[in-house]
LOKOL-174766 format. One record per residue: residue number from 1; residue in three letters; x, y, z of N, C-alpha, C in turn. Coordinates in steps of 0.02 Angstrom, whole numbers, plus 50000, padded with zeros to 5 digits. Each point is the difference from the previous one (the first is absolute). Example, Ala and Ser with C-alpha at 12.3 -4.5 7.8 and 13.67 -1.06 7.14 Angstrom:
REM residues 2
+-----+------+-------+-------+-------+-------+-------+-------+-------+-------+-------+
|  nr | rest |   n.x |   n.y |   n.z |  ca.x |  ca.y |  ca.z |   c.x |   c.y |   c.z |
+-----+------+-------+-------+-------+-------+-------+-------+-------+-------+-------+
|   1 |  ALA | 50660 | 49716 | 50390 | 49955 | 50059 | 50000 | 50045 | 50060 | 50000 |
|   2 |  SER | 49982 | 50053 | 49964 | 50042 | 50059 | 50003 | 49961 | 50055 | 50037 |
+-----+------+-------+-------+-------+-------+-------+-------+-------+-------+-------+
REM end
This chain:
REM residues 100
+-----+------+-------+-------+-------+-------+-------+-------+-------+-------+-------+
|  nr | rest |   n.x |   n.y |   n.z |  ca.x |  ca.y |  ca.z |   c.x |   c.y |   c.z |
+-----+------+-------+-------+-------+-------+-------+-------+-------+-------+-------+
|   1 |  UNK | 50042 | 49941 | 50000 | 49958 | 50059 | 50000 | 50044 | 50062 | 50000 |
|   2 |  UNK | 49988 | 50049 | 49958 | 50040 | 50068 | 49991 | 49967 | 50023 | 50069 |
|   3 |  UNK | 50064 | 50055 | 50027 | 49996 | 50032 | 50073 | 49946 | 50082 | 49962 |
|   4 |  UNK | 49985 | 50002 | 49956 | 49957 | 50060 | 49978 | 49924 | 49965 | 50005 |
|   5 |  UNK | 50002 | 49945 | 50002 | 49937 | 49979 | 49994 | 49970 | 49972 | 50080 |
|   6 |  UNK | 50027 | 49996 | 50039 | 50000 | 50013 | 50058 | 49995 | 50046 | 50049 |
|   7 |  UNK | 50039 | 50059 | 49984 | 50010 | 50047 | 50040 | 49977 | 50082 | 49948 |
|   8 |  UNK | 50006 | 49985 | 49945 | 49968 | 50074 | 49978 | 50089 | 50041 | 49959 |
|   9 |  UNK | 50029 | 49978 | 50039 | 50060 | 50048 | 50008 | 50087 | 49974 | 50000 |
|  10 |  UNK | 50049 | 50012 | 49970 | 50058 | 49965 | 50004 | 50045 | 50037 | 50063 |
|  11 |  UNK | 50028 | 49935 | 50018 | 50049 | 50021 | 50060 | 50055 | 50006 | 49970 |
|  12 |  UNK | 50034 | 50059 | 50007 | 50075 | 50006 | 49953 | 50047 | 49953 | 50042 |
|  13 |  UNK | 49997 | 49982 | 50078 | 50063 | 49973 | 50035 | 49994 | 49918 | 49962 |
|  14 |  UNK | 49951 | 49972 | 49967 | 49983 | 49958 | 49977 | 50024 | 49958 | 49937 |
|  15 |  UNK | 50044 | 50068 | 49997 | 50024 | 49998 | 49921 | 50095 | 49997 | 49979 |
|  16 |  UNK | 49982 | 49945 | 49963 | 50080 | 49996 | 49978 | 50047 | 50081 | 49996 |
|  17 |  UNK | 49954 | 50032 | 49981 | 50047 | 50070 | 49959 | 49991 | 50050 | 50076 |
|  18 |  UNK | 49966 | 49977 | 50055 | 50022 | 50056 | 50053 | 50046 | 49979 | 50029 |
|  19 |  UNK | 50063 | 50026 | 50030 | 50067 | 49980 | 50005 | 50025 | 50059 | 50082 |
|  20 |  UNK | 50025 | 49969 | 50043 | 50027 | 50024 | 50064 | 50077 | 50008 | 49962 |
|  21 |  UNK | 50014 | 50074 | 50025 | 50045 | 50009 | 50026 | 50028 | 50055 | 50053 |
|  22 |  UNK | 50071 | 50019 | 49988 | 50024 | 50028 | 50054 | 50009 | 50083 | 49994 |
|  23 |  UNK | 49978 | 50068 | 50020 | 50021 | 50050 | 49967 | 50032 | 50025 | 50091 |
|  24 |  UNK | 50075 | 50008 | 49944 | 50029 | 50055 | 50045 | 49989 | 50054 | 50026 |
|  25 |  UNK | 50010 | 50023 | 50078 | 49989 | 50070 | 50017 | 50067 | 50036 | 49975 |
|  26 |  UNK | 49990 | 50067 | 50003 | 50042 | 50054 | 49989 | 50082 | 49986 | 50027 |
|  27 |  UNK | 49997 | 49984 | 50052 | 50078 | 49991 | 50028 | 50010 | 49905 | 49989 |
|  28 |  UNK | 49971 | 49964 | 49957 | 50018 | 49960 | 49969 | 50044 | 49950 | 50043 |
|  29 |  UNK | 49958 | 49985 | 50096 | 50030 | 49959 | 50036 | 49917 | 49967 | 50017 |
|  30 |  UNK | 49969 | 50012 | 49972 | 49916 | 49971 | 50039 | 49968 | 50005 | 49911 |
|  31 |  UNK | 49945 | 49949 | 50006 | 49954 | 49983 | 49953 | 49930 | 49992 | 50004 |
|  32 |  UNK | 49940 | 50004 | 49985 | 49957 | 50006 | 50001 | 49959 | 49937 | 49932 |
|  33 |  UNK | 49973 | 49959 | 50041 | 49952 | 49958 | 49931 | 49964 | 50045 | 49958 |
|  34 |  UNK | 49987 | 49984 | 49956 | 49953 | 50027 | 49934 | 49995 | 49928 | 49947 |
|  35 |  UNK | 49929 | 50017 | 49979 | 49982 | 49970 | 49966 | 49966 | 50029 | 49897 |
|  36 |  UNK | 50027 | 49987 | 49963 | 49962 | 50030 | 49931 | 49984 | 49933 | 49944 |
|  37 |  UNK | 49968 | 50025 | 49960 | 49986 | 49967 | 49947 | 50032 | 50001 | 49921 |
|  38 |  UNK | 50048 | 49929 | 49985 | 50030 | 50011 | 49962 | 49994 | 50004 | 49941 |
|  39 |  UNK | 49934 | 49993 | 50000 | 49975 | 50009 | 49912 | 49977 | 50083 | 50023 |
|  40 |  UNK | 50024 | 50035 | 50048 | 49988 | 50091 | 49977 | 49917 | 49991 | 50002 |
|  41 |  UNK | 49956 | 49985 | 50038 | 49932 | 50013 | 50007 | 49974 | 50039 | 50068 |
|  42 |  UNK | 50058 | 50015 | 50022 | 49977 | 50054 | 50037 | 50066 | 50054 | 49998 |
|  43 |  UNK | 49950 | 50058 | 49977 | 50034 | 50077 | 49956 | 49984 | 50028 | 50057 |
|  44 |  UNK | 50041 | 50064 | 50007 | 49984 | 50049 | 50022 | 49982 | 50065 | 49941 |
|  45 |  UNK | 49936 | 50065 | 50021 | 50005 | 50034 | 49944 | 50054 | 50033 | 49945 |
|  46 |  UNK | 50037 | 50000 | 50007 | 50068 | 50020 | 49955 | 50042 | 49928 | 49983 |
|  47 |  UNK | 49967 | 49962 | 50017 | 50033 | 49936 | 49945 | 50040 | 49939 | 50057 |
|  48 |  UNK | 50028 | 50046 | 50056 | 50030 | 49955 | 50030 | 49989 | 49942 | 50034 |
|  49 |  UNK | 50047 | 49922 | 50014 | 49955 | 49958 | 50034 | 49990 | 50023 | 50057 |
|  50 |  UNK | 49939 | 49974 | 50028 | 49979 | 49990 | 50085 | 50037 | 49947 | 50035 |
|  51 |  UNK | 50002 | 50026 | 50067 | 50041 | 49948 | 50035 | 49938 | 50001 | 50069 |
|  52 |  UNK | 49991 | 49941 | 50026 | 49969 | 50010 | 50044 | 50054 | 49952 | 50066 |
|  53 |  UNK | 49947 | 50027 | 50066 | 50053 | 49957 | 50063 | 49974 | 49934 | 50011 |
|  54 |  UNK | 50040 | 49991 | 50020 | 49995 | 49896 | 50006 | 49940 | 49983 | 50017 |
|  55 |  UNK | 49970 | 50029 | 50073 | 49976 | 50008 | 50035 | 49924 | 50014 | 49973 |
|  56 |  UNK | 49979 | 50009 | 49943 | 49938 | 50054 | 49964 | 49975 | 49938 | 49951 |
|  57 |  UNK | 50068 | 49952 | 49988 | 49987 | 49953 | 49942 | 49911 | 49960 | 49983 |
|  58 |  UNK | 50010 | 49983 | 50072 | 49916 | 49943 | 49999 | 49967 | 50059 | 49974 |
|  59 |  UNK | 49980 | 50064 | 50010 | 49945 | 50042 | 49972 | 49993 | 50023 | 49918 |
|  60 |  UNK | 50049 | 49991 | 49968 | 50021 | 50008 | 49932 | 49957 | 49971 | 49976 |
|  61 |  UNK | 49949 | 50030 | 49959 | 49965 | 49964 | 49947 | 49983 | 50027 | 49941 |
|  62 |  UNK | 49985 | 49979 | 49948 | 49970 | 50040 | 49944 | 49931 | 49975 | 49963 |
|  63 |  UNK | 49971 | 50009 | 49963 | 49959 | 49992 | 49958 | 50025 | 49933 | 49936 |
|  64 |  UNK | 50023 | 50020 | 49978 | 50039 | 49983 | 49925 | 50089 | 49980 | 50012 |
|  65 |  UNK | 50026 | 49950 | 49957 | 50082 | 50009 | 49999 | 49983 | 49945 | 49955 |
|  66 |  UNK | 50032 | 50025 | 49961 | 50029 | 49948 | 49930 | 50051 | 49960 | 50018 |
|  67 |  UNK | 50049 | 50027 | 50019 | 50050 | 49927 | 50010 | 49992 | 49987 | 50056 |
|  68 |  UNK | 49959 | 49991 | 50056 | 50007 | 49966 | 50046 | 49988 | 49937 | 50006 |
|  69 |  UNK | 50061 | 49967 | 50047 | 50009 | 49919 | 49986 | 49962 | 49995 | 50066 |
|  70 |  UNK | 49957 | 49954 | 50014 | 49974 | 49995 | 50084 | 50085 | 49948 | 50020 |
|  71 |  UNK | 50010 | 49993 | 50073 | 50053 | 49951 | 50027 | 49955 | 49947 | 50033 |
|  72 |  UNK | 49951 | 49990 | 50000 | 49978 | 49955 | 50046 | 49931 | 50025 | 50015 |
|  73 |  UNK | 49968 | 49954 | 50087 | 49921 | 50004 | 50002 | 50012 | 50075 | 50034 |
|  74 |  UNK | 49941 | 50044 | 49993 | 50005 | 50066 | 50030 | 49970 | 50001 | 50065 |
|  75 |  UNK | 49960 | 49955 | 50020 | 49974 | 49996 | 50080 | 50039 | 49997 | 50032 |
|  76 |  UNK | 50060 | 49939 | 49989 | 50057 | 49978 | 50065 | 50045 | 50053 | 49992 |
|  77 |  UNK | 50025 | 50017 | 49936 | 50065 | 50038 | 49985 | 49973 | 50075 | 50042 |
|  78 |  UNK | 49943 | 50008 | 49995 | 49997 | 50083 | 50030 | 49984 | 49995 | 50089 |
|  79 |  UNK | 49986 | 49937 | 50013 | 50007 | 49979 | 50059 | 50059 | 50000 | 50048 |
|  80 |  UNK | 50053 | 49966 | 49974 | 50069 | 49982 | 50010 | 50018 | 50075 | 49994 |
|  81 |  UNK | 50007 | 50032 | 49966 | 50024 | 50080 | 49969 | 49998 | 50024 | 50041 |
|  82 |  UNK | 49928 | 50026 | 50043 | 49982 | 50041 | 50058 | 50008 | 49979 | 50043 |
|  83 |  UNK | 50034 | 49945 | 50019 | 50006 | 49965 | 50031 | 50076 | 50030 | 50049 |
|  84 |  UNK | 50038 | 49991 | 49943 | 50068 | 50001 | 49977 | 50013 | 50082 | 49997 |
|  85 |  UNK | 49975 | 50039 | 49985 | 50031 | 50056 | 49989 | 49997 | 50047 | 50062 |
|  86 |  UNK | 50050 | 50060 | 50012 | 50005 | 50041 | 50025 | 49952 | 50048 | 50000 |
|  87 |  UNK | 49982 | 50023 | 50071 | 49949 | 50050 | 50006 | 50018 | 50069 | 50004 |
|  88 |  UNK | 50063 | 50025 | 49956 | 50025 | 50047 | 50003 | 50043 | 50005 | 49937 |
|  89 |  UNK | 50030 | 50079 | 49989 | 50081 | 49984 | 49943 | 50032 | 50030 | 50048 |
|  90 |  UNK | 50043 | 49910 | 50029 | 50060 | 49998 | 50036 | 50064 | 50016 | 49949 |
|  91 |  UNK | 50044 | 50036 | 50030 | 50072 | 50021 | 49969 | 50057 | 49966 | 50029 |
|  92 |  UNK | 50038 | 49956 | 49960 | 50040 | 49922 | 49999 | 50062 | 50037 | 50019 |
|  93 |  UNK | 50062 | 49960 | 50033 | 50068 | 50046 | 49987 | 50037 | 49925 | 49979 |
|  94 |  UNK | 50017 | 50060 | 49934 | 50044 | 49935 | 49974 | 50075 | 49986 | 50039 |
|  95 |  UNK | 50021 | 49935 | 49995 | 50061 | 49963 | 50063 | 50048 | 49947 | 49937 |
|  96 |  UNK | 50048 | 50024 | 50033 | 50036 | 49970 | 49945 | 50026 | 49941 | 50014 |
|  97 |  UNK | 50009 | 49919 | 49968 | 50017 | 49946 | 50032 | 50078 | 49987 | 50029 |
|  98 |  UNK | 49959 | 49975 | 50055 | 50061 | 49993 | 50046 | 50008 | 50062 | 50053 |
|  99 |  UNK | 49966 | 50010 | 50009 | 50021 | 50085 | 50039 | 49902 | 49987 | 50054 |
| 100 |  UNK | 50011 | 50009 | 50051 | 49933 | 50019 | 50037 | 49945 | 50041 | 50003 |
+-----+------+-------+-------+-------+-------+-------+-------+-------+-------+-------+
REM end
């Protein structure tokens, strides 16, 4: 069963092409999760991609997406997700191996 025909609506965290990663702060010793979409389906008005926080992912949805691949069932996966995720955007400090 397609997850549109169920729910009305696509979950982007759901999807092959939404992708975690890491964006550096300014003094480039701490990091912050972010999450975007790599097929570029979420713009900002002047063209640029959107980045959203890790943390925001389960709420991401849209209407429509052409290339979206589903990963799996969307009941458990958004289960596990909220499950799993941070109730905040925590800021990481990166540690270098071998060192405390």
């Amino acid at each position: 069963m397609k997850e549109k025909e169920t729910t009305g609506k696509i979950y982007c965290a759901n999807c092959r092409y939404c992708v975690l990663f890491r964006k550096l702060t300014s003094d480039k010793t701490r990091y912050t999760l972010r999450v975007k979409c790599t097929q570029e389906m979420w713009k900002k008005k002047l063209g640029e991609d959107k980045m959203y926080k890790y943390f925001t992912v389960g709420r991401r949805t849209v209407k429509k997406c052409a290339p979206y691949k589903q990963m799996g069932d969307l009941k458990s996966f958004l289960r596990l997700l909220r499950k799993s995720l941070p109730v905040r955007d925590d800021v990481y400090t990166i540690t270098k191996k071998g060192k405390p």
